[in-house]
N, C-alpha and C positions, 0 to 999 in steps of 0.2 A: 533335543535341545533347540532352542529358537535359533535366531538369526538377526543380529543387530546391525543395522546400518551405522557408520561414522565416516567422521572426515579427521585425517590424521597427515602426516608431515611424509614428504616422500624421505625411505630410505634410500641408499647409493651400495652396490657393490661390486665387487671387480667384476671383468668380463673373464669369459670362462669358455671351452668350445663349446659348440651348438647352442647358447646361447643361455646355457644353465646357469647358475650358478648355486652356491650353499655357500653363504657365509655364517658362518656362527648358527642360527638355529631359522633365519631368515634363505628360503629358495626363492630364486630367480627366474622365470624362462620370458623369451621378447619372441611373438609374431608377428611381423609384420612389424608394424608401428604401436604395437600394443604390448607394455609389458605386464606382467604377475607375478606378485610378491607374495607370498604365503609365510607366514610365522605361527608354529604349532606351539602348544602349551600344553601340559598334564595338569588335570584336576582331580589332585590329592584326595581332596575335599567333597568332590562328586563319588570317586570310585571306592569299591569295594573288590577289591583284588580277590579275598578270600570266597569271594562268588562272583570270578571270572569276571569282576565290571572294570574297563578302565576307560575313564573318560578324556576326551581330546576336546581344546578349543583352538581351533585355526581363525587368526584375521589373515584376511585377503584384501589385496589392494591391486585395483585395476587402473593401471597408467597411460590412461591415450596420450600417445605421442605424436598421433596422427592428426594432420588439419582437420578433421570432419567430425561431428561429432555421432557418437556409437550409443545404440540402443544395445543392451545385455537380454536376452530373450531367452535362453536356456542354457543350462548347466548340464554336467554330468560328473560323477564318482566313480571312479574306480577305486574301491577301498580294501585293502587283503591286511590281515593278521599274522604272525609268526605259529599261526598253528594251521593255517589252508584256508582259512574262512573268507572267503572273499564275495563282499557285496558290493552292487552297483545301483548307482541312482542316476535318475535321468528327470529333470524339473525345467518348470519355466521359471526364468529370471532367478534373481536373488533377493534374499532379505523377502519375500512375499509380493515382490513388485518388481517390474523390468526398466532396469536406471538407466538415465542417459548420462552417460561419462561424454561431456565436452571435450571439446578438441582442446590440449593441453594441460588437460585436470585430472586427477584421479578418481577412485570408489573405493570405501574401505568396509570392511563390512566383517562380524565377527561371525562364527556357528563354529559348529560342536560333533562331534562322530564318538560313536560308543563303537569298543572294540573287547572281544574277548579274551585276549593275552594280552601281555604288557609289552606288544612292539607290535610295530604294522607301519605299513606304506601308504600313501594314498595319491593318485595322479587324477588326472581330468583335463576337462577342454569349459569355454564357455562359447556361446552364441552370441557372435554379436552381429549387427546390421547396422548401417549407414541413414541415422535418421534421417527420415522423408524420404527414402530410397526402397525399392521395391525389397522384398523378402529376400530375392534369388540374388543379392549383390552381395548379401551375407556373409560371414566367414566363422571357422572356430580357431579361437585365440586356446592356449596349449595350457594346462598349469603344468607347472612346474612336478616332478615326480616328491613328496617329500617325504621326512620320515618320522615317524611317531614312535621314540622311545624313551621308557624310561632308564633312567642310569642305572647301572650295576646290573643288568638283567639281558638274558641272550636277545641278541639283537637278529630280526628277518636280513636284513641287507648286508651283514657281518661276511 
């Protein structure tokens, strides 16, 4: 599934320890000055349950809270299933290009994970750097751990 760039409204929600949160189907986590909001979605519509397909659309929203403004230079996945299947991906940037989230501003940005049962987890980190600053000033900002289920059906994280 692609990866769609947008610009969308920040959400708010409660603080929580270590800095997670899960409200409603929206996860939280804050690094530093940088927050990530992840909201998963089921597509009905894409998947075929009766041949293992079930499709996920996650928007991401990257909130620099921080004066300076951040280049996003690579990603990573950690994505695991309710049946043991666990893939990982490791890319440059997001959306097919490396965005610079301004000091004070967000990045919102849609994609997609196919999973072979009808539950699964997915966490990660991104890459960001301090435009016009050398590579080694860099840091990974956390995402949040979230979780991909659908209703009425055993859940991985139960």
């Amino acid at each position: 599934m692609s990866e769609r760039g947008k610009t969308g409204p920040d959400s708010t929600s409660d603080a929580a320890p270590a800095g997670l949160v899960a409200r409603g189907h929206t996860f939280e986590q804050r690094t530093k000055d940088v927050i990530v909001r992840v909201e998963p979605e089921y597509l009905p519509e894409q998947s075929n349950p009766s041949d293992g397909r079930f499709i996920w659309a996650y928007t991401v929203e990257i909130d620099n809270q921080s004066d300076e403004d951040l280049r996003v230079t690579g990603r990573y996945w950690h994505i695991a299933d309710s049946r043991g299947q666990v893939q990982e991906v490791h890319g440059q940037g997001v959306v097919g290009e490396k965005p610079v989230v301004r000091a004070g501003e967000s990045f919102r940005y849609t994609s997609g994970a196919p999973l072979s049962a009808p539950s699964g987890m997915m966490s990660g980190s991104y890459r960001v750097e301090p435009e016009g600053a050398d590579e080694l000033a860099g840091y990974d900002v956390e995402v949040p751990v979230f979780v991909l289920d659908i209703p009425g059906v055993p859940q991985l994280h139960s």
